[in-house]
N, C-alpha and C positions, 0 to 999 in steps of 0.2 A: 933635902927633898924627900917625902913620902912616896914610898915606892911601894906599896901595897899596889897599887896598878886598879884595873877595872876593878869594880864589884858589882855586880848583876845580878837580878831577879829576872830577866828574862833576856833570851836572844838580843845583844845590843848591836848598834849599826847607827846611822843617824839619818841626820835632815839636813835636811839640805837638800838644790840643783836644777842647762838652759840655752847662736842659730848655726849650723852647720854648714860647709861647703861643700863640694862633693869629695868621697874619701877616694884616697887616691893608691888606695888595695885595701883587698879584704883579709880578713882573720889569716892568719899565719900565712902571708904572701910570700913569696920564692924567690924575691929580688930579682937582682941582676945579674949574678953568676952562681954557680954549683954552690957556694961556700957562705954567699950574702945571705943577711937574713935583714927582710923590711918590716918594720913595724910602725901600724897605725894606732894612733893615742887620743883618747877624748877624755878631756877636763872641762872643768866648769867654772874657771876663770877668764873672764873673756875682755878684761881691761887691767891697767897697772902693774904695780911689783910681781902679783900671783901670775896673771899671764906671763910674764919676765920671766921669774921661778924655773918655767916647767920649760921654755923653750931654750935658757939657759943650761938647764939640766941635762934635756936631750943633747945639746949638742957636746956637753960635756965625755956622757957615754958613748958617744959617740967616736969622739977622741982616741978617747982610751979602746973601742973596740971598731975596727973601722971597715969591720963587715956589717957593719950596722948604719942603717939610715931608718931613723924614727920620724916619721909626720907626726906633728901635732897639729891636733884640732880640736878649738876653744870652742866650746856651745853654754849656750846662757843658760844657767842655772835651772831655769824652770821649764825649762824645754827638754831637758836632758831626758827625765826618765820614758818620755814617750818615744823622741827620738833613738834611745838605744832600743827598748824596745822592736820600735817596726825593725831598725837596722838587724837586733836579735834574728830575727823572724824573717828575714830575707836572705839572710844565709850573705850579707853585707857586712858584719859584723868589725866592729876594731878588734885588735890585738888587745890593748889596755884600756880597758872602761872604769870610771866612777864607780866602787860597789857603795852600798847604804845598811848592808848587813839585813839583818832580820829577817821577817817576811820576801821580802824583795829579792833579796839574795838568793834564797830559799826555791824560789819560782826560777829563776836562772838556772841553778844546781842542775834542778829534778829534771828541767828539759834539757840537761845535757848541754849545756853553753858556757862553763867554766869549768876552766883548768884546776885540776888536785894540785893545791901550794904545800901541801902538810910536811912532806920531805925536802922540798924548792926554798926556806925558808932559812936563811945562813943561820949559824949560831949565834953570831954576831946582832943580828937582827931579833932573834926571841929572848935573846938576854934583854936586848937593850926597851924591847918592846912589852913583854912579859907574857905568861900564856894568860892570864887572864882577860889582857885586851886584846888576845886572838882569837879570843871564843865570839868576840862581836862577828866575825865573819867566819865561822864554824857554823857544816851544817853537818850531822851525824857524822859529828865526830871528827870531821875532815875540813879540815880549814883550805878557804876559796877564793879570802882575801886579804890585801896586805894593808895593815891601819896607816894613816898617816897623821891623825889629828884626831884628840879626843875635843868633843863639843858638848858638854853640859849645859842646860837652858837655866833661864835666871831674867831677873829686869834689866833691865840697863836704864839709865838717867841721867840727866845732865846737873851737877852738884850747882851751876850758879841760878837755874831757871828753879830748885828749889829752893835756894836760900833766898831770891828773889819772891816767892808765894809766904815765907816763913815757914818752912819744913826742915824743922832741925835735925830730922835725923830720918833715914830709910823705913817705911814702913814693915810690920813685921808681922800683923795679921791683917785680914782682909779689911776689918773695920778701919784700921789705919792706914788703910791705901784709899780707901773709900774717903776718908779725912782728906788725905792728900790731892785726891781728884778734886774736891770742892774748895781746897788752898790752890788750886793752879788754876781754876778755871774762875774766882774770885780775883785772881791776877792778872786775866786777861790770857793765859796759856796755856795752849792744847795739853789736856795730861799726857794721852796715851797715842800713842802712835801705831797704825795697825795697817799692812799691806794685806786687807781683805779680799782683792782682787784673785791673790795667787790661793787664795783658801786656805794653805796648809798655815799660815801665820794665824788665822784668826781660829783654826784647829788646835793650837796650842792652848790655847787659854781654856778649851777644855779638857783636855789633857792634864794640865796643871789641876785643876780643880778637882778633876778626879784621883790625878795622885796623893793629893791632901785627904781626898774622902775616902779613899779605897784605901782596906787593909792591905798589908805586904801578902799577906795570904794570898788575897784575889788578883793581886799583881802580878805575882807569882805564876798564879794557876794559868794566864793567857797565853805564857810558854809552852803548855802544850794542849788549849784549847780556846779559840774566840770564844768568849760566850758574856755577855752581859745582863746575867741575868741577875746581879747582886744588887740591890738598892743603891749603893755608892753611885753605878753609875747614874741613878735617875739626878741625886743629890747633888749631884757635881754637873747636871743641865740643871737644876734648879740654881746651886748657887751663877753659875755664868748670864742665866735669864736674867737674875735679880740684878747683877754685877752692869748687864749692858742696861739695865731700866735708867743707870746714874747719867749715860750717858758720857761715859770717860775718855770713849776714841777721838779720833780727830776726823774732822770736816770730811766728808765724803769717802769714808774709811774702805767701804766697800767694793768703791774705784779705785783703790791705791793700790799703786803696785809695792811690793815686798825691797823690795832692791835697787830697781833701773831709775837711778837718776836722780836730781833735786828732790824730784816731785814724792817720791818715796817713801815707805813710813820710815827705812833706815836715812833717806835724804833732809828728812823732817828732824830727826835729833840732830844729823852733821849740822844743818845749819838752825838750830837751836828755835826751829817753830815747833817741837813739839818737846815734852821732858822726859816722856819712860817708851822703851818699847821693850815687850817678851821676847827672846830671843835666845839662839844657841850662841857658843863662843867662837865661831867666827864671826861674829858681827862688828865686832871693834873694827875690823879689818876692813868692812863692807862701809863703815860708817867712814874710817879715815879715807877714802878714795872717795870719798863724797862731799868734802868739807871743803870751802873755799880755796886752801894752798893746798889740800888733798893731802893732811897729815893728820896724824890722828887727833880725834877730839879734846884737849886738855882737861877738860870738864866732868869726862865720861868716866861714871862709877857704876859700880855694880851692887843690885842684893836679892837671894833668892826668891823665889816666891810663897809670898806669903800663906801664915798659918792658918787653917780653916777651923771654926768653932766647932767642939766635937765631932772633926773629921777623924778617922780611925786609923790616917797615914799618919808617919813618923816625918815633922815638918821638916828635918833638916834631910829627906829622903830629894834625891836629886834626878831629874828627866832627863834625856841626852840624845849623843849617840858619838859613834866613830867613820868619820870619814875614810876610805880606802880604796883601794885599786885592785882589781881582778883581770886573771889574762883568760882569752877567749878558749876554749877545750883544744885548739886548732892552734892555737899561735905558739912560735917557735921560741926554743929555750932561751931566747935573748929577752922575752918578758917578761921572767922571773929574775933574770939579771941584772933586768932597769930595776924593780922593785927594790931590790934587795942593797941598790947601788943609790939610791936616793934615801934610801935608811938608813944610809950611814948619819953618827953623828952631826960633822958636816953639813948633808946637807938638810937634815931634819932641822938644825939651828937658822938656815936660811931660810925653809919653809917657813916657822915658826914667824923671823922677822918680817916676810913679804908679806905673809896673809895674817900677821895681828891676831896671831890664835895659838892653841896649845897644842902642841908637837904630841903625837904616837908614842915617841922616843923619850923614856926619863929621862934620855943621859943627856938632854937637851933641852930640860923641859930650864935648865937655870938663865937661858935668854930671855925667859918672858917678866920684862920690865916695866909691861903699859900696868898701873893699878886697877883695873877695873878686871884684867885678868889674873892678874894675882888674887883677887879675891874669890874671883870663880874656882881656879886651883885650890886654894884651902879649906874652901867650903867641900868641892870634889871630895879629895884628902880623907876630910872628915865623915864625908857622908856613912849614915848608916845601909843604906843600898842606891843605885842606880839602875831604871829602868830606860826603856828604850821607846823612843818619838811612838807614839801606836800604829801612828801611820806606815810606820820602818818597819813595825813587827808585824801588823797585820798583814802585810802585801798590797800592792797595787788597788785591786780589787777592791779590798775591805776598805784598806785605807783611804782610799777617792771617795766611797760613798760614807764615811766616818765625816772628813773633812768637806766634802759639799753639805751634810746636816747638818753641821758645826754651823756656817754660812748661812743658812736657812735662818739659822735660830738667831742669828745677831741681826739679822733682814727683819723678824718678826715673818717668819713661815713657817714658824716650827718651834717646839720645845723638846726638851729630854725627851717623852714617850718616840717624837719622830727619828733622833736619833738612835737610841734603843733599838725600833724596830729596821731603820737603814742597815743596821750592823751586821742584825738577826738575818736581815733576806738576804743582805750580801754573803753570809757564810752561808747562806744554805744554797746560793747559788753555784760556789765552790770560784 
C-alpha cells in the first residue's frame, strides 16, 4: 500500500452531507452524576450498514467507558450543513459534528465552535492517519478535525450498459466521453446521471472542468485567496455549456435528487437506468443501499475525469475531499476519546466495509475489495496533487452561490461571466 498519504494544493476537507429529532443535550452536557459525561453525535448516515457503523460504535465505547452515554443522531446528508449551522448559532450545538475541512471548517474555528485536537490526537492515530491527511482539517496550524475517510471524485459506470452501447473502453478525454454520450443514448440509455436538485452534484462538473483548465498554480493560489480572475475559469463555464449543449444527463436532471432513493441520480446507476454518474468515493456505498438486494453493484467501475484539450491542469490531478468529525470548543474529553477510539484499525476496517469507501486509516485501507475503489485508490496513489470540492474550500457562503450558478448554467440562465461574477460578489460580501 502507498502511504504517501494526502497531497494537497489547497486546504482539503470534502463533500459530502442531511432530518433531525430533537437533540436531547447540548454541547458538552453534565450528564447524570459528578463523574458522567453525555455526549450528542450527528452523522449523515441515516439508513443501512453506516447507520449500524456508528450506533454500534457508540455503544461499543460505551462499554468500555461506562460514564459515558453517547446519543446518536442520523440527519440526511444534505440537510446537515444548515442544520448544524442554525444548531451552531443557538448555543444547541452537539458534542461531535460532521467537519468537511476547508472553507467551512475555517468559519467554525474563527467563531470559536471547535475544539483544539492538535495535542487530543493519540499517536496511534497520526501514525496510522499521517500529518498530511490532518491538514485537511488544520486551520492555522491547529488541527480541529479528526479524518475518517478519504473521497477523491472520479466517474462511476456501469461496465455492462457500456458494453451493451459498444464502448470498449473508459473514456479518457472529453471528446471520448462525448463519443460515449451519443453510444448510450443510440442505445436507448441515459448516459449521465445528475442529482441537480441538490446543486452541489451538478457543481462538480464544473469544478472538474476547471481543474483540467486551471494551472496548479491558480489552484494553488485559492488557498489563500478566492479570486477568479484567471481565464481558466471562464474556459472551464465555456467547456461545461458546450458539454450540457449534448445533452448527456438524464431525464428531468434538475429535479433529481443526488442520493434519496430509486429515483436518484445514484438510484439510477444502482438500478442500471442510467450508466455514469460524477461523484466522490463514497458512492459505491450510496449506490449499493440502493440496488434491488441492497448489495453492491457488480457492474460498477470506475475512471477519472477526463482530459481537457489544451487545458493547463495535469490530467491525472485529482478533486476530493476528507470526511471527519470535530468536537464542539465545550464538549467534554470523552469526544476526543470517541475519535480517537473509532480510529483504531478495527474499527476504521469496519467503517471502510459499511459505507463501501476509503478508510482515513492506511493501516486499513487493505479491506477495500469493491474494484471500482480500488481504482480510485491507485489513481489517488499516483496522483500528481489533490485539490479540494471548492465548495469545501470556499465556505458556505462562496460555495452556495458558486454551486447555485453552476445550476443556472445547465438550466440555460446563465454562463461562465454569471458565475465569475456570483463568486466575485460573494467574496466581496465576505
Amino acid at each position: 500500500m502507498n502511504k504517501r498519504g494526502m497531497r494537497s494544493l489547497a486546504v482539503l476537507g470534502t463533500a459530502a452531507a442531511l432530518a433531525a429529532g430533537v437533540l436531547t443535550g447540548c454541547a458538552g452536557g453534565s450528564g447524570g452524576g459528578s463523574d458522567s459525561q453525555d455526549l450528542t453525535f450527528w452523522h449523515n448516515s441515516t439508513t443501512g450498514p453506516g447507520k449500524a457503523f456508528w450506533e454500534e460504535a457508540a455503544a461499543a465505547f460505551e462499554a468500555e467507558n461506562e460514564d459515558v452515554k453517547i446519543t446518536v443522531q442520523s440527519i440526511q446528508n444534505e440537510d446537515m450543513d444548515g442544520k448544524l449551522q442554525t444548531a451552531l448559532n443557538s448555543g444547541d450545538a452537539p458534542d461531535i459534528f460532521l467537519a468537511r475541512g476547508g472553507g467551512k471548517l475555517a468559519d467554525v474555528v474563527r467563531a470559536g465552535q471547535a475544539k483544539d485536537l492538535t495535542d487530543l490526537i493519540s499517536d496511534e492515530t497520526r501514525e496510522a492517519v499521517g500529518e498530511a491527511t490532518l491538514k485537511a482539517f488544520s486551520v492555522d496550524g491547529k488541527v480541529y478535525g479528526m479524518p475518517i475517510a478519504v473521497l477523491p471524485g472520479g466517474i462511476y459506470y456501469n461496465t455492462a450498459l457500456f458494453e451493451q452501447a459498444g464502448i470498449t473502453a473508459p473514456p479518457t478525454t472529453i471528446d471520448e466521453l462525448g463519443e460515449a454520450v451519443d453510444k448510450l443514448k443510440a442505445a436507448g440509455i441515459q448516459p449521465i446521471a445528475l442529482g441537480g436538485k441538490d446543486a452541489w452534484p451538478a457543481a462538480h462538473w464544473y469544478y472538474f472542468f476547471a481543474l483540467r483548465e486551471c494551472s496548479p498554480e491558480v489552484m494553488e493560489d485559492l488557498a489563500s485567496e478566492v479570486s477568479f480572475e484567471d481565464e481558466c475559469w471562464s474556459r472551464a463555464g465555456d467547456d461545461l455549456e458546450e458539454f450540457v449543449g449534448t445533452e448527456p444527463f438524464n431525464e428531468g436532471f434538475l429535479t433529481t435528487t443526488a442520493q434519496q432513493g430509486a429515483g436518484s441520480s445514484a438510484g439510477l446507476i444502482a438500478n442500471s437506468q442510467a450508466a455514469m454518474e460524477l461523484m466522490g468515493a463514497w458512492n459505491p456505498g450510496v449506490i449499493s443501499s440502493l440496488t434491488p438486494d441492497q448489495k453492491p453493484l457488480p457492474t460498477l467501475a470506475w475512471f477519472p475525469f477526463p482530459a481537457v484539450e489544451s487545458g493547463e491542469g495535469d490530467p491525472a490531478a485529482m478533486m476530493g475531499g476528507v470526511d471527519g468529525y470535530a468536537c464542539h470548543v465545550d464538549a467534554p474529553s470523552s469526544c476526543e476519546d470517541f475519535l480517537n477510539f473509532v480510529m483504531q484499525q478495527e474499527y476504521q476496517e469496519k467503517y471502510a466495509q459499511a459505507f463501501v469507501t476509503l478508510p482515513a486509516s492506511q493501516e486499513a485501507q487493505s479491506v477495500v475489495t469493491e474494484p471500482a475503489l480500488q481504482d480510485v485508490l491507485a489513481a489517488y496513489n499516483e496522483a500528481p496533487y489533490v485539490t479540494v470540492w471548492l465548495d469545501t474550500l470556499f465556505g458556505q457562503n462562496v460555495g452556495n452561490a458558486l454551486n447555485a450558478a453552476v445550476v443556472d448554467l445547465l438550466a440555460g440562465k446563465g454562463g461562465s461571466t454569471e458565475i465569475i461574477e456570483a463568486v466575485n460578489s460573494a467574496v466581496k460580501k465576505g
